[in-house]
Each structure stands twice: as structure tokens, then as C-alpha cells.
C-alpha positions as CSV (number, residue, x, y, z in Angstrom):
1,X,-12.3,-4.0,8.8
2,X,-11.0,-0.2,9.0
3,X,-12.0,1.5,12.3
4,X,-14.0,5.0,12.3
5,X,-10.6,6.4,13.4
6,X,-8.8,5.6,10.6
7,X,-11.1,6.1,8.1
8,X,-11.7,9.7,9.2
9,X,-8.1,10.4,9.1
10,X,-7.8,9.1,5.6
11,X,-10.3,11.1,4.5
12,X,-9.3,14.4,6.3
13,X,-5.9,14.4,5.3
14,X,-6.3,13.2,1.5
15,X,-8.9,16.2,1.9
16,X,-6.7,19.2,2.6
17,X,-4.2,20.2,0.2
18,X,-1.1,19.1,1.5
19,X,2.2,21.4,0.9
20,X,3.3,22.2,-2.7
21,X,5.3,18.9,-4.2
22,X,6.6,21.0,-7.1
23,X,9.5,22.2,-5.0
24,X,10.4,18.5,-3.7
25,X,13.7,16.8,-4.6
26,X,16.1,14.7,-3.9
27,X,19.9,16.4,-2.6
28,X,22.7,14.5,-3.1
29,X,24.1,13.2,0.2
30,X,26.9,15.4,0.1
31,X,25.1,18.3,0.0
32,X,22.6,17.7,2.7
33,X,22.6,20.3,5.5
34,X,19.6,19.2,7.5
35,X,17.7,16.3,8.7
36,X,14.3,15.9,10.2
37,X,13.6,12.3,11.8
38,X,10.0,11.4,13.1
39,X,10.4,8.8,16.0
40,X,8.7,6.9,18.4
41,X,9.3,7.4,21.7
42,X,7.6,4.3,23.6
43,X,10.5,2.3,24.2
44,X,13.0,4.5,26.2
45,X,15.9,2.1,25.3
46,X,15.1,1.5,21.7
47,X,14.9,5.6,21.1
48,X,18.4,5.6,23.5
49,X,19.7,3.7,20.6
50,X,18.1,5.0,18.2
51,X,19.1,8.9,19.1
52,X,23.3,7.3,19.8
53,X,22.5,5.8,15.6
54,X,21.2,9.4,14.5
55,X,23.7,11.3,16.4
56,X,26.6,10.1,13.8
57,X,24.9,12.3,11.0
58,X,25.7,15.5,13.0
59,X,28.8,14.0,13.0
60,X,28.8,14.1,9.5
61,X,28.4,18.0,9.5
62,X,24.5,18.1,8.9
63,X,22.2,19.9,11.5
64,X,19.3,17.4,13.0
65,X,16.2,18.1,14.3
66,X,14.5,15.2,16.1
67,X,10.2,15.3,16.6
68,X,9.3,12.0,18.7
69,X,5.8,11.1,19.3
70,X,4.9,9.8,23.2
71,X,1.5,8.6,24.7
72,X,2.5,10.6,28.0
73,X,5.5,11.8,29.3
74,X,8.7,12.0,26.8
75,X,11.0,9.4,28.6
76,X,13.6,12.0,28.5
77,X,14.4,15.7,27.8
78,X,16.5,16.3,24.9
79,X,17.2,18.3,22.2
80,X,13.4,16.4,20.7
81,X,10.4,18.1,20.1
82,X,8.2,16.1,21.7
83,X,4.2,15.3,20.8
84,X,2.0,13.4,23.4
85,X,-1.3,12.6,23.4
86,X,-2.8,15.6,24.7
87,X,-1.4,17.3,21.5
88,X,-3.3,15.5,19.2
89,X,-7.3,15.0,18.4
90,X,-9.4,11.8,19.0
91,X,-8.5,10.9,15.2
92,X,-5.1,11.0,15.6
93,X,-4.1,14.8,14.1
94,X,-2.0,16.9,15.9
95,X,-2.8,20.3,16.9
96,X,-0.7,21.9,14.0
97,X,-0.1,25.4,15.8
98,X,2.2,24.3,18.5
99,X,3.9,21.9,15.5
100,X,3.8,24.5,12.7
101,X,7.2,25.5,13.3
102,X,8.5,22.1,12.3
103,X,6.0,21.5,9.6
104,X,7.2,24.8,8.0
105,X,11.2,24.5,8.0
106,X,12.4,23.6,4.7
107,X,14.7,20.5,5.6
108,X,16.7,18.9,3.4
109,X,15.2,15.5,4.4
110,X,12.4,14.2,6.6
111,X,12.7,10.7,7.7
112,X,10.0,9.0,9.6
113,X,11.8,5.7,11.4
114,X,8.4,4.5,12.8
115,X,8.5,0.7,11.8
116,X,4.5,0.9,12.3
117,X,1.8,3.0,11.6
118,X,1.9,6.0,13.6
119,X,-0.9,8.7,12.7
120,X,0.4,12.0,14.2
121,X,3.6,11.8,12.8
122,X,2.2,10.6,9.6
123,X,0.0,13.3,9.6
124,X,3.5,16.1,10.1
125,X,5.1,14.3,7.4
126,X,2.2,15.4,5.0
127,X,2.2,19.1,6.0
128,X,6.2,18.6,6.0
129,X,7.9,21.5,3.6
130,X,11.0,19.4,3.2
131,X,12.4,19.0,0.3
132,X,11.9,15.2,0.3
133,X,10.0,12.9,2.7
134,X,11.1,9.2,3.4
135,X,9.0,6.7,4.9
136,X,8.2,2.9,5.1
137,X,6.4,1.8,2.1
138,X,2.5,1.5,2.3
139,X,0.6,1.9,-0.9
140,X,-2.0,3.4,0.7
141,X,0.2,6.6,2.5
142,X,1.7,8.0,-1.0
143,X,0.0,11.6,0.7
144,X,2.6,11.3,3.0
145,X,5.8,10.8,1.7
146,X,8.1,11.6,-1.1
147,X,10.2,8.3,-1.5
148,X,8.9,5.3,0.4
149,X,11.7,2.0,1.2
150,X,10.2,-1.2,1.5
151,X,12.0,-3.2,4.4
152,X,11.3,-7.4,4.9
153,X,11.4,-6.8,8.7
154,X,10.8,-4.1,11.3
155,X,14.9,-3.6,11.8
156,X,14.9,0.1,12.2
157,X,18.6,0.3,11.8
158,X,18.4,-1.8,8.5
159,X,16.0,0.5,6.7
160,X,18.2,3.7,7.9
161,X,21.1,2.1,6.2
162,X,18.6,1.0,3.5
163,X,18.0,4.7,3.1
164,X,21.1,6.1,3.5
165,X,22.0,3.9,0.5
166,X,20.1,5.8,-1.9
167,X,20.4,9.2,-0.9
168,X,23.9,8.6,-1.5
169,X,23.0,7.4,-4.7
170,X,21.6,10.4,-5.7
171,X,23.8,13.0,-8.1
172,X,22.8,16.4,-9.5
173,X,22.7,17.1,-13.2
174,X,25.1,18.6,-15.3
């Protein structure tokens, strides 16, 4: 059975009108000048290796900005915008103001690499103005993202490759 929590949340984000999806598209990799990756920052070592994996896109030329969600204290101070609990209601939705400068840059692509549900940064990728928001599949979270990759295990590393795959799949028209 669905807790109160989660029902709420479902209900008050399918309730506002989430950000225009008229202007959403896909970029060919190539072209891609800026990244936006949702991560979880409860294992200290798994987001260590999970930053050293992201890092090789800047390598790449594009510009990354990094928004990790924490229960308390981010395990370390980096270039990450960081959400804790105290940032967030008793549902789960993050108080937007200190957020809204992330929710409102136009990036390129918005990757959420949380291998399980995670409500606050479910809840940015809806408000997200990026031109095209990846997650994990779940039919019931189409509200939230763009383009959804469904992975047979929780291998974070898999599903990035997974995704980079595809967007380099993508070509513009001619």
C-alpha cells in the first residue's frame, strides 16, 4: 500500500503545471554544451566515483552542473549544489526558492542517476527547464522526465553508458 507521503506528492506535483514541454528536445551529443546530473549523496565513496565517472564529460568540452541530494551534511564540498533535509517539506518537495536557480537554467540535459526513488530530486527534475530530462524508467513518473532508460539492475555506471548510447544516437534534421 502507498503511504500518505507519497500519495500527497503524486498528487501535488501532477497538480501544478510543470514547465512548458513544447520547447523540449533532444541535441545531438556533439552539440551538447551543458549537463545537469541529479545524484545521491549517501554513499560518500559511491558519489567519489560517481563525480571521478562525470568529470570525463567536462573533459569532453561540455560545462556540468552537479545538484546531490543528502539527509544531513553533504559528505564533501565541491563544485555540487547540495539539498538536505532541512530543505525540503515533510512530503518530500524542496523549497524551490533556494533551488530555482537550477530549476530555471536551460541545460542541454538533465540526468537524474538515482538508481531509486528519490522524491526531491524527482520533484527538480519536473520543474527542470532543460531541454530534455533523463531518468530511470517508472511508468508512473512520465511528469518527470523527458526520455526514461530502463536498466535490468541498479549499475549506475551501466545506465550512464546506456544513456550516453542514445544521445549519441540522436542527429538533427536536414
Amino acid at each position: 500500500m502507498r503511504s500518505i507521503k507519497n500519495i500527497l506528492f503524486g498528487r501535488f506535483v501532477r497538480s501544478k503545471p510543470y514547465t512548458d514541454t513544447g520547447l523540449r528536445r533532444a541535441i545531438p551529443y556533439e552539440e551538447i554544451k551543458s549537463m545537469a546530473f541529479l545524484v545521491d549523496g549517501s554513499d560518500p565513496i559511491a558519489l567519489r566515483q560517481l563525480l571521478n565517472y562525470i568529470d570525463r564529460y567536462s573533459s569532453e568540452g561540455k560545462k556540468i552542473t552537479i545538484l546531490g541530494y543528502v539527509k544531513k551534511l553533504p559528505p564533501f564540498e565541491e563544485e555540487i549544489i547540495w539539498l538536505t533535509a532541512k530543505d525540503k517539506n515533510w512530503i518530500g518537495i524542496p523549497k524551490i526558492a533556494r533551488f530555482r536557480h537550477f530549476v530555471e537554467k536551460d541545460f542541454d540535459v538533465l540526468i537524474n542517476t538515482c538508481m531509486e526513488t528519490n522524491r526531491p530530486l524527482e520533484y527538480i527534475s519536473t520543474y527542470s527547464k532543460a531541454k530534455l530530462r533523463i531518468g530511470r524508467f517508472d511508468q508512473q513518473k512520465t511528469y518527470a522526465y523527458d526520455f526514461m532508460m530502463q536498466t535490468a539492475d541498479d549499475d549506475v555506471y551501466k545506465y550512464l553508458a546506456q544513456v550516453e548510447h542514445y544521445l549519441r544516437m540522436v542527429r538533427t534534421e536536414q
